[in-house]
C-alpha positions in Angstrom: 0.0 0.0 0.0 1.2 3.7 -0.8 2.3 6.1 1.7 -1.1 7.5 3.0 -0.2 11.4 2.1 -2.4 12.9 5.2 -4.5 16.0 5.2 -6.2 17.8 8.5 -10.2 17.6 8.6 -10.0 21.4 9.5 -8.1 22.1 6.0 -10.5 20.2 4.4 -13.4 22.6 5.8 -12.1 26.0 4.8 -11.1 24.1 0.9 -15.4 23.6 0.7 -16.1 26.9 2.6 -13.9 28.5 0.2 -15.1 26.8 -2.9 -18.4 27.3 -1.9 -18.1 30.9 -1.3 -16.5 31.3 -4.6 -19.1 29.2 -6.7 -22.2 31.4 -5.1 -20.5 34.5 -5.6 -20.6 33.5 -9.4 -23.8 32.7 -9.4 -26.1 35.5 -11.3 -28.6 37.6 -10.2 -30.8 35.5 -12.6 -30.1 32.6 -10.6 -28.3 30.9 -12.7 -24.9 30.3 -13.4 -23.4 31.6 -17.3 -19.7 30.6 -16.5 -17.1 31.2 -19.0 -15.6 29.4 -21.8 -11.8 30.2 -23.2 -11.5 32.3 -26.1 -10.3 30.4 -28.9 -7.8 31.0 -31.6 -10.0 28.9 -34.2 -13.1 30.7 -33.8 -11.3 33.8 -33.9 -10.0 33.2 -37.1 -12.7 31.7 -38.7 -15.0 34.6 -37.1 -12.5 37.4 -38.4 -12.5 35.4 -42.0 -16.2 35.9 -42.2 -16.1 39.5 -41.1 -13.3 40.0 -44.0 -15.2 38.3 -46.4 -18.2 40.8 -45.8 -16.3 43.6 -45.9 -15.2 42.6 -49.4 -18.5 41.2 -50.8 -21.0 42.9 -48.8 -19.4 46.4 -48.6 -19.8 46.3 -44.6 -17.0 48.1 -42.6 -15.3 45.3 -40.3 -11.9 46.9 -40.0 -11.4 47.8 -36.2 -13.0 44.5 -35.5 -11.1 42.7 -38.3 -7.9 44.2 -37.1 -8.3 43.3 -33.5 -9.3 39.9 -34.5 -6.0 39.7 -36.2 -4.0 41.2 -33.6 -5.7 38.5 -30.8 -3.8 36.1 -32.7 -0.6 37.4 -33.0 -0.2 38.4 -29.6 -1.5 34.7 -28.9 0.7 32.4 -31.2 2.4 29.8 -29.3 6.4 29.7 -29.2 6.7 27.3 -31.8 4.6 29.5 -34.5 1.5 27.3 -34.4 -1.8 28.1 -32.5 -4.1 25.8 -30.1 -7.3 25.4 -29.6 -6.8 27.8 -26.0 -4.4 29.7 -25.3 -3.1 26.9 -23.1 -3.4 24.5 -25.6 -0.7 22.8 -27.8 -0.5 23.6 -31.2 -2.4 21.7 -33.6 -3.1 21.3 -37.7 -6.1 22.7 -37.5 -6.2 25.7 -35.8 -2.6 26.8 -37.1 -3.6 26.6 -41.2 -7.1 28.5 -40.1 -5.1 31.0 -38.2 -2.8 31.3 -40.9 -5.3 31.5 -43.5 -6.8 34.8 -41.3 -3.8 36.6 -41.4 -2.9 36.3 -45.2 -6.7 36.9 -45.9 -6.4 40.1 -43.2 -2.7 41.2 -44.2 -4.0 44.3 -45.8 -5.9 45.4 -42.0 -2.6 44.9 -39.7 0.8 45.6 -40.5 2.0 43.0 -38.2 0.9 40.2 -40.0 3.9 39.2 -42.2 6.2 38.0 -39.4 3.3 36.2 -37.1 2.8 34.5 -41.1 6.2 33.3 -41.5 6.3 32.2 -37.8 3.1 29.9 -38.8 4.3 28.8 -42.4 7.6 27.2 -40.6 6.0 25.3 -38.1 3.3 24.4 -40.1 5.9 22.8 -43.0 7.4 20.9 -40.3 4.2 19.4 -39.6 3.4 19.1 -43.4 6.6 18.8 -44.9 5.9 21.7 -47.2 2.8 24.0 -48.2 1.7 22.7 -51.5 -1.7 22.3 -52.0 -2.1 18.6 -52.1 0.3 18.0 -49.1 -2.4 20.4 -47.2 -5.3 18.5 -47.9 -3.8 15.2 -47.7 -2.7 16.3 -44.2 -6.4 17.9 -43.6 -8.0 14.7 -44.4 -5.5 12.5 -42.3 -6.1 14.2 -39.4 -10.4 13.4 -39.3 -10.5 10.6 -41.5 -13.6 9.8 -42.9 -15.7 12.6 -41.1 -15.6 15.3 -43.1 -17.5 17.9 -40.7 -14.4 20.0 -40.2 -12.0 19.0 -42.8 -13.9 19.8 -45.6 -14.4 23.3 -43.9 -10.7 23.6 -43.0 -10.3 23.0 -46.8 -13.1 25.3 -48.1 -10.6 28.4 -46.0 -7.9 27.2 -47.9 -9.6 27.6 -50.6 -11.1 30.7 -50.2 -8.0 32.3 -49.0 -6.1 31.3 -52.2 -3.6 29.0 -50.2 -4.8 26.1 -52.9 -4.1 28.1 -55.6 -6.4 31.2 -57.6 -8.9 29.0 -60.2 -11.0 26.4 -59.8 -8.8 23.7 -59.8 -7.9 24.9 -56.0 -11.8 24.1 -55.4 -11.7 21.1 -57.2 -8.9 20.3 -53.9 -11.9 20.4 -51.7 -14.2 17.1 -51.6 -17.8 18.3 -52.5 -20.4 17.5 -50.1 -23.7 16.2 -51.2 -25.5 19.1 -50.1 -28.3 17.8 -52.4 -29.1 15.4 -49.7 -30.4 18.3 -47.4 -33.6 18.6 -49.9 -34.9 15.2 -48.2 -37.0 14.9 -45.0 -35.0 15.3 -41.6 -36.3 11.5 -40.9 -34.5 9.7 -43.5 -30.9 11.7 -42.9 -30.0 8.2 -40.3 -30.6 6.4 -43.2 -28.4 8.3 -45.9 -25.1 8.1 -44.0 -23.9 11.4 -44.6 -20.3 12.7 -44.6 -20.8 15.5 -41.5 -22.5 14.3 -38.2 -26.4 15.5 -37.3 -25.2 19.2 -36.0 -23.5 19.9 -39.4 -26.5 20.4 -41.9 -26.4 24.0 -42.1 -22.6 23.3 -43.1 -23.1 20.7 -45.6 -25.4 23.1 -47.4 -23.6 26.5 -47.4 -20.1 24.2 -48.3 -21.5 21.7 -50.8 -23.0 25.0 -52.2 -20.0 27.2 -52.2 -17.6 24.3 -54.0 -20.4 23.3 -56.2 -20.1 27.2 -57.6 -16.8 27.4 -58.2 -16.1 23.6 -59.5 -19.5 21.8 -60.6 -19.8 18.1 -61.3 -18.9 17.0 -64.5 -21.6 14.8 -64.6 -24.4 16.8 -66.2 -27.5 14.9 -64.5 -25.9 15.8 -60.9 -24.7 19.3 -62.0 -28.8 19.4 -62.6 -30.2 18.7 -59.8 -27.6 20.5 -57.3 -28.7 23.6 -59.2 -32.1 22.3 -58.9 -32.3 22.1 -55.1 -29.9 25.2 -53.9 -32.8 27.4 -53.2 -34.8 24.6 -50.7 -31.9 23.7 -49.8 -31.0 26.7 -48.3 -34.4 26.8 -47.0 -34.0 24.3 -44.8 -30.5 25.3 -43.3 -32.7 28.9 -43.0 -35.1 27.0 -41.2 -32.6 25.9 -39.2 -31.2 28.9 -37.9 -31.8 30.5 -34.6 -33.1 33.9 -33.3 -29.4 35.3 -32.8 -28.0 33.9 -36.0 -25.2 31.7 -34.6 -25.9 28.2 -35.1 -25.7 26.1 -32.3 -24.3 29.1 -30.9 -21.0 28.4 -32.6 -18.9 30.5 -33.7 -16.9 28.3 -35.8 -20.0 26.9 -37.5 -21.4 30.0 -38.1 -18.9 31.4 -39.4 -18.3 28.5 -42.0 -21.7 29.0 -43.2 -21.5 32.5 -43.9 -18.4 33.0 -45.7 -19.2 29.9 -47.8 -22.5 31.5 -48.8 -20.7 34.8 -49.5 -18.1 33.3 -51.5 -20.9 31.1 -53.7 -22.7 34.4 -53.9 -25.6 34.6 -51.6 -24.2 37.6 -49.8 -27.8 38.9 -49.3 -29.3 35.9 -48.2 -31.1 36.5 -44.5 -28.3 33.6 -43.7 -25.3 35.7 -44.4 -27.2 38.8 -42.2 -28.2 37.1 -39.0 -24.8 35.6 -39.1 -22.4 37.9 -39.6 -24.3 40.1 -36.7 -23.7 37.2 -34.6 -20.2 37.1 -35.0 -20.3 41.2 -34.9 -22.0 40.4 -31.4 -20.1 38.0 -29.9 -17.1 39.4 -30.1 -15.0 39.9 -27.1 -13.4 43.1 -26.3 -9.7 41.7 -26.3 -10.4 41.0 -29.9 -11.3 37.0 -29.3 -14.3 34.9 -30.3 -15.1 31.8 -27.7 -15.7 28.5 -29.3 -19.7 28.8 -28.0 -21.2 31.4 -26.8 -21.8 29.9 -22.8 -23.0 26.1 -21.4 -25.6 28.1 -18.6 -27.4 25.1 -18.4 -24.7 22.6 -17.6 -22.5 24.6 -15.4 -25.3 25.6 -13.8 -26.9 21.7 -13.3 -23.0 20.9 -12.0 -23.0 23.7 -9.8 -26.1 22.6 -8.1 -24.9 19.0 -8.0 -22.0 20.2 -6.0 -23.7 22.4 -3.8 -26.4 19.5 -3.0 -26.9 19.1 0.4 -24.7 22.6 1.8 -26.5 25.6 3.0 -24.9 27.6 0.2 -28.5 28.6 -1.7 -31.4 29.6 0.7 -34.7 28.8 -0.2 -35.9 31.6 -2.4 -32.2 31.1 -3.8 -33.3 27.5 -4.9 -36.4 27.9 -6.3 -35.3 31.2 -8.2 -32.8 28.6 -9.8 -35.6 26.2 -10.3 -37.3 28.5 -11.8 -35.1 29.3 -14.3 -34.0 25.7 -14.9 -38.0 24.5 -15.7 -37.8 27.5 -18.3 -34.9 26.0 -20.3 -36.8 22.7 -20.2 -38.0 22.9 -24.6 -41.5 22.7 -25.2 -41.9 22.3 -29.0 -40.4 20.1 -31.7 -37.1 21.8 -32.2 -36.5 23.2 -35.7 -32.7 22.2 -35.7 -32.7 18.1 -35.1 -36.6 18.2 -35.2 -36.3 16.6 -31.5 -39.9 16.5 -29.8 -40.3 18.3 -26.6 -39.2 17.6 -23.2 -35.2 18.0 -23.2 -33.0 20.7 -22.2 -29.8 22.4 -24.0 -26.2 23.3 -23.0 -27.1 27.2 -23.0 -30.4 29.0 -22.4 -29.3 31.1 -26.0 -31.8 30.2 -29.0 -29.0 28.5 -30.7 -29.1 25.7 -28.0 -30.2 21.9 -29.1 -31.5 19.6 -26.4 -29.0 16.4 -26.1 -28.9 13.5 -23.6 -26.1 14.9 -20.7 -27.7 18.3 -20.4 -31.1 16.8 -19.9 -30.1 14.3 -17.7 -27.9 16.9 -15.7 -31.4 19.2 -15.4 -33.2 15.6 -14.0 -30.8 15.4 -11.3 -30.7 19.0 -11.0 -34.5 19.3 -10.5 -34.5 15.9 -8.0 -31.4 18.1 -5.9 -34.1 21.1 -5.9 -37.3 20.5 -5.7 -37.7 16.3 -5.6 -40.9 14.7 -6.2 -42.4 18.2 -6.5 -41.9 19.0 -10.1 -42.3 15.0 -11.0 -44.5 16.6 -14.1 -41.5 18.4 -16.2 -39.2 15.5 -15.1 -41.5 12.7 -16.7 -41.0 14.7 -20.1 -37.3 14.7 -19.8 -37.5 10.4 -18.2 -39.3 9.9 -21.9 -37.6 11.8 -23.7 -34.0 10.2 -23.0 -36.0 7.3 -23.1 -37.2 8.3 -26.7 -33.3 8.9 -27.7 -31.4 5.5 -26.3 -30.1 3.6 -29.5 -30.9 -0.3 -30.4 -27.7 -0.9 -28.9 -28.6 0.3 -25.5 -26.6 3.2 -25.1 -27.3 7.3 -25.5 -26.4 9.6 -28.3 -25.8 13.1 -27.8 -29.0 14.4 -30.0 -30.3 12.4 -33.0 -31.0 8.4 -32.4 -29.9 6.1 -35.1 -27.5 8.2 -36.3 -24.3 6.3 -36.0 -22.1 6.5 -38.2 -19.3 9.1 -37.0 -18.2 9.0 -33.9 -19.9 12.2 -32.6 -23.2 11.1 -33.3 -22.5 7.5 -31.3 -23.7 6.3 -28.1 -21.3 7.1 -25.4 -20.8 5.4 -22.3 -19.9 9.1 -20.2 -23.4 10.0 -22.0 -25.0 6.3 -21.1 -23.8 6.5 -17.3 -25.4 10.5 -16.8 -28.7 9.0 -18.2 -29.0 6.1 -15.8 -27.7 8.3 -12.8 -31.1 10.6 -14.1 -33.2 7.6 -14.0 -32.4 6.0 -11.1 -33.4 8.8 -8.8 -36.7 9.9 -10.1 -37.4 6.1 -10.7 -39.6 5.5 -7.3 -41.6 8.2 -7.8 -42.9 6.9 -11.1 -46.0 5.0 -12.3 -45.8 1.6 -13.3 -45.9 1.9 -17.0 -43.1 4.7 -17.1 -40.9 2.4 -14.3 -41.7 -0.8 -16.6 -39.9 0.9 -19.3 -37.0 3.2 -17.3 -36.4 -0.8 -15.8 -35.8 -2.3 -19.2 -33.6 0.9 -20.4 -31.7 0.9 -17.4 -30.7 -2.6 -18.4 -29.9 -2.1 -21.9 -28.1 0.7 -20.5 -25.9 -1.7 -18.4 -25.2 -4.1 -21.2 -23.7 -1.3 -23.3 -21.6 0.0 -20.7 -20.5 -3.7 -20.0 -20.1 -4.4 -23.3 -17.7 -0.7 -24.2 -15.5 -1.0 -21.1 -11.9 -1.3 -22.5 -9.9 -4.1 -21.8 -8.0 -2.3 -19.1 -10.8 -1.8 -17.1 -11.5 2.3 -18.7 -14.6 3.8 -20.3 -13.5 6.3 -22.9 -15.9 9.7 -22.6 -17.3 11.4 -26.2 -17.1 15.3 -24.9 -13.7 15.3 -23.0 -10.1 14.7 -23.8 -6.3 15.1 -22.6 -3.7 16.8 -24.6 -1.1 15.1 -22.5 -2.3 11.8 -23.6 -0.9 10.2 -26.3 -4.1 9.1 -28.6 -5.8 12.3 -26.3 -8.4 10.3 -25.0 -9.6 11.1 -21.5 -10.0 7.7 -19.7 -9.9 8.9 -16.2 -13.1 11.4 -16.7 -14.9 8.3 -18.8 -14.1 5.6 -16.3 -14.7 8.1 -13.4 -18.4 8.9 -14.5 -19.3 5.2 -15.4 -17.9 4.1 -12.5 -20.2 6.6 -10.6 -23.2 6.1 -12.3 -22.9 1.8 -11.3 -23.5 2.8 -7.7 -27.3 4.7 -9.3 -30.2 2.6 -7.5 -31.3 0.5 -10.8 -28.5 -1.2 -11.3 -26.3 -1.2 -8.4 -27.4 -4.7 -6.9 -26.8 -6.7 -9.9 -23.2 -8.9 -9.8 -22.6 -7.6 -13.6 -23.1 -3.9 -12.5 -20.8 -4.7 -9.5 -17.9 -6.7 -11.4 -17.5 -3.5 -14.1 -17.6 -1.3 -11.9 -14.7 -2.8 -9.6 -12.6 -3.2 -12.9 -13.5 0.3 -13.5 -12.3 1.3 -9.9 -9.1 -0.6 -10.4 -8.0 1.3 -13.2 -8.8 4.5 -11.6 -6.3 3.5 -8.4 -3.7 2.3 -11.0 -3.3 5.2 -13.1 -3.2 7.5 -9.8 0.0 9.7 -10.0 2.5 9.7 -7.2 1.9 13.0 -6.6 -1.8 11.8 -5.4 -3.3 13.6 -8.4 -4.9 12.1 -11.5 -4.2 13.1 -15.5 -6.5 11.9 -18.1 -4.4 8.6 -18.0 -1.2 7.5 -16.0 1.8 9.3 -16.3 0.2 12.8 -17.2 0.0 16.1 -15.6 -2.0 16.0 -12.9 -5.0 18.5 -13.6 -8.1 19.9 -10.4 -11.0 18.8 -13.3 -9.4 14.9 -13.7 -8.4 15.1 -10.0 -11.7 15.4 -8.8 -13.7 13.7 -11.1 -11.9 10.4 -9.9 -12.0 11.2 -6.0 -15.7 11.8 -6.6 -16.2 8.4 -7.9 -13.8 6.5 -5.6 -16.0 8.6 -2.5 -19.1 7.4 -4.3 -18.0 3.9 -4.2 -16.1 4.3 -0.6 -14.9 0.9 0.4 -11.7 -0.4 2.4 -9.6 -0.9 -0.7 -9.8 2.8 -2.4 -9.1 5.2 1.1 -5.7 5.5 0.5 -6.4 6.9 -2.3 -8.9 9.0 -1.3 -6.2 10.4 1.1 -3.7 11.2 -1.6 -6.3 12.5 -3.6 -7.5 14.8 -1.4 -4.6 16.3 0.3 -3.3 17.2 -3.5 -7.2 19.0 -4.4 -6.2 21.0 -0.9 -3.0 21.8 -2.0 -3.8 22.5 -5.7 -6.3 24.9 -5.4 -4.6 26.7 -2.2 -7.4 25.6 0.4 -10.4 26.3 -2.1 -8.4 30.0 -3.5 -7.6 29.3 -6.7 -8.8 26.6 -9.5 -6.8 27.2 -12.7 -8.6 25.1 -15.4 -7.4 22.9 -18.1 -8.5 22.6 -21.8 -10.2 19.1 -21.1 -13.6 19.9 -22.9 -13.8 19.0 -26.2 -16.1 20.3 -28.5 -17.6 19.5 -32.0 -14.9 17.9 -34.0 -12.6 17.1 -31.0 -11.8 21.5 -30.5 -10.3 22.3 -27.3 -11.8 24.3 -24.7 -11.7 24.9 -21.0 -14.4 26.1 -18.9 -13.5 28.3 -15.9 -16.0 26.8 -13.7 -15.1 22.8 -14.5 -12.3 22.8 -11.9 -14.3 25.0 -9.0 -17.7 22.9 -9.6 -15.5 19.4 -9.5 -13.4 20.2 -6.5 -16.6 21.4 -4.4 -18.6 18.4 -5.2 -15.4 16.0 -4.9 -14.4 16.9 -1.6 -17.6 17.3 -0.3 -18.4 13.7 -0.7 -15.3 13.4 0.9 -16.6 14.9 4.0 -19.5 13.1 3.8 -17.3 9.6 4.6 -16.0 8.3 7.6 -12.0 8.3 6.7 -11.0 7.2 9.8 -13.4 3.9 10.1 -12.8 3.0 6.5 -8.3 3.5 7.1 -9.2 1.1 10.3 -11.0 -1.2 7.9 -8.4 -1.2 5.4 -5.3 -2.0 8.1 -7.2 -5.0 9.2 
């Protein structure tokens, strides 16, 4: 057994009093909590690509926000000349050729631009070998394989910025996507295995249109009907768009969409508008874009999770935030994935999309405020994820059936939040609605059986690890599941219990010596990864995990100076695996991990342990 690394319970005390203190002070006077996601060097050159691209076809005048755009990223560039995701993020492919692409596109609005270019051009040919156009797009298409719901974007940027070349055999460099597809009813998309995932439509219609412009099929039959279709087409991705203009609330998507439709010549379209004020809007006054525009929803169901069962939030404090959270809850079919009512989004923006964690975070959020209470909005969420599992018993993020690229998959992080949801409204429910939580909840537990790893992990959809090497997260997967197999419907069967022991094992193997956890062994330990295993090992609590529990929580103490300080780390990963970090994650993981540390008694489970 390791060295038990101590820690004094009055330590422990002023690290949650701290926390807590710091989490309600955050809290708005709306009640709910908006947090605040990194700015990112991607959206803010795809962002000030868009805003150039209007200045040049629409006759706006971008330049102050153009130029500060520009300047964001030079000021930002990593030491090695590339750009990441954050600005405490390694350099990647990606973001580097986008954030090159900006500043060749923008060199007539800075000055400064030709040495940050050269900076970017060297590191990039040492990750390319050189910039020709076909070593770009093989490189490009390498790095996503056969998803094309960023490289093709990536490619059309190229494109557009002339870093292909100046005619249309540049264009011809860039796959077309079958935007013609987007012309058939939203039900049969599962069945027409398209190149981009569910979220990507408006994409797939504003690209496929902008390279079907400039380089149309040869084939004169499908050169017809593309032409043919562009105007419903671009209908439907109308259709699709949201009251503030920013798809999904994403920058980076938005952005795609409306300097493809400028470039193919819809510069007028209502599209190209709503968008570009968007991006006008969201602009951050250093000169950034953020790769959304907030998660209010999920921090704020994690914050209440970790506050669960303080005094932190009086009573009219609670129901102000239950107030709030019922009014996220969405009521119609929703335009965007055509999803029928019942679920809840990431962000209470328009641009928001129910999906499986966020609902199943507002479940347990709802149970943590008002229980049995408000069993009426929390039987439309029950059916609803009910309505989304997959035939092979585990949860997508928004679309069922759709499984084809990985981001539109069921995910055992997403599987585990949904049966933690059910579980604990699952008394209160009447026979015919528990009948058919029981069978989910054991579908449920065959897929997570059946997508543990052979080391014992679960490997999470919506977080990562730079520090690993294939930048999986398997301590924030395995950590979750491993939770979740303690939730009431499951946690007396053997098969529940022998996973989950595996699971628990691999958690206490890939602990670091300095107590802490990466997002494997061997890495960096991080406050997010850190505390999501503690929580997990505290959920589970048995003679064989304390000593870890010890280390574990004596480094939380010492990394966030008693509750003082919670520097995050870019472990989020959004659409098509981009970085982010969330300054809430590590404050919201820390309180709720060390508070069901308090809630154990250390000493009788060290005495259980020696014997």
């Amino acid at each position: 057994m390791r060295q038990v690394r101590t820690f004094d319970n009055s330590a422990l005390d002023r690290t949650i009093a701290a926390l807590t203190r710091r989490l309600f002070e955050s809290r708005n006077p709306s009640g709910f909590w908006e947090g605040y996601l990194a700015s990112s060097a991607l959206s803010t050159a795809t962002a000030t690509i868009a805003l150039i691209q209007s200045d040049r076809t629409r006759r706006t005048s971008y330049g102050r926000l153009i130029s500060s755009g520009l300047n964001w990223m030079i000021a930002n560039q990593n030491a090695d000349g590339g750009w990441g995701d954050t600005t405490i993020s390694f350099s990647n492919l990606s973001t580097s050729v986008l954030c090159w692409s900006a500043l060749s596109a923008g060199a007539a609005y800075e000055e400064k631009t030709p040495g940050a270019i050269k900076r970017a051009e060297i590191w990039i040919e040492s990750q390319v070998g050189d910039l020709t156009p076909e070593r770009l797009k093989a490189a490009i298409l390498k790095r996503y394989g056969k998803d094309q719901t960023f490289s093709v974007p990536i490619l059309t940027v190229l494109a557009l910025t002339g870093k292909l070349g100046s005619d249309s055999a540049a264009w011809r460099l860039v796959p077309q996507l079958p935007f013609e597809l987007a012309a058939f009813p939203h039900a049969w998309f599962q069945w027409l295995r398209l190149p981009v995932v569910s979220y990507a439509l408006p994409a797939l219609v504003a690209i496929g249109q902008v390279r079907h412009h400039h380089a149309p099929s040869g084939n004169p039959l499908v050169r017809l009907v593309r032409s043919m279709v562009e105007a419903t087409t671009l209908r439907k991705a109308f259709e699709m768009q949201p009251a503030s203009g920013g798809f999904l609330e994403a920058v980076p998507l938005t952005a795609f969409v409306a300097m493809s439709l400028m470039e193919a010549g819809s510069s007028s379209h209502t599209i190209v508008e709503k968008g570009v004020r968007f991006l006008e809007t969201s602009m951050r006054s250093d000169g950034s874009w953020p790769i959304d525009t907030n998660l209010a929803t999920w921090v704020t169901t994690l914050s209440i999770q970790a506050l669960a069962g303080s005094q932190a939030l009086s009573k009219p404090d609670q129901f102000q935030t239950l107030q709030w959270l019922l009014g996220q809850q969405v009521t119609n079919e929703h335009p965007f994935t055509h999803a029928q009512p019942g679920g809840w989004a990431w962000t209470d923006l328009s641009g928001g999309v129910p999906d499986a964690d966020d609902t199943s975070g507002a479940l347990l959020a709802i149970w943590n405020l008002a229980g049995e209470a408000k069993l009426g909005a929390a039987v439309a969420g029950i059916e609803w994820l009910l309505g989304l599992q997959n035939r092979d018993g585990g949860i997508p993020t928004f679309c069922r059936g759709w499984g084809a690229l990985p981001f539109d998959r069921s995910a055992p992080d997403l599987t585990a939040h949904a049966l933690e949801a059910w579980s604990v409204w699952y008394p209160c429910l009447e026979p015919r609605l528990k009948g058919s939580v029981s069978r989910a909840a054991a579908r449920a537990l065959s897929y997570l059986e059946r997508h543990q790893e052979p080391d014992g992990s679960w490997i999470p959809l919506w977080f990562g690890n730079q520090h690993a090497p294939d930048e999986l997260n398997r301590t924030y997967g395995t950590a979750r599941v491993t939770a979740a197999l303690n939730a009431a419907l499951v946690c007396d069967q053997p098969r529940a219990v022998q996973v989950q022991r595996r699971g628990l094992d691999w958690l206490l193997k890939a602990q670091n010596s300095d107590g802490g956890w990466s997002g494997g062994a061997g890495g960096p330990s991080s406050i997010e990864e850190t505390a999501v295993a503690l929580t997990a090992l505290a959920v589970r609590a048995d003679p064989t995990v304390v000593n870890a529990i010890e280390r574990g929580t004596a480094w939380l103490i010492e990394a966030t100076e008693k509750g003082h300080r919670t520097p995050p780390s870019p472990i989020g990963l959004y659409f098509a695996r981009l970085w982010y970090y969330e300054m809430l994650y590590p404050l919201v993981f820390a309180l709720r991990a060390l508070s069901c540390v308090k809630s154990l008694d250390l000493q009788h489970a060290a005495a259980d342990a020696r014997q």
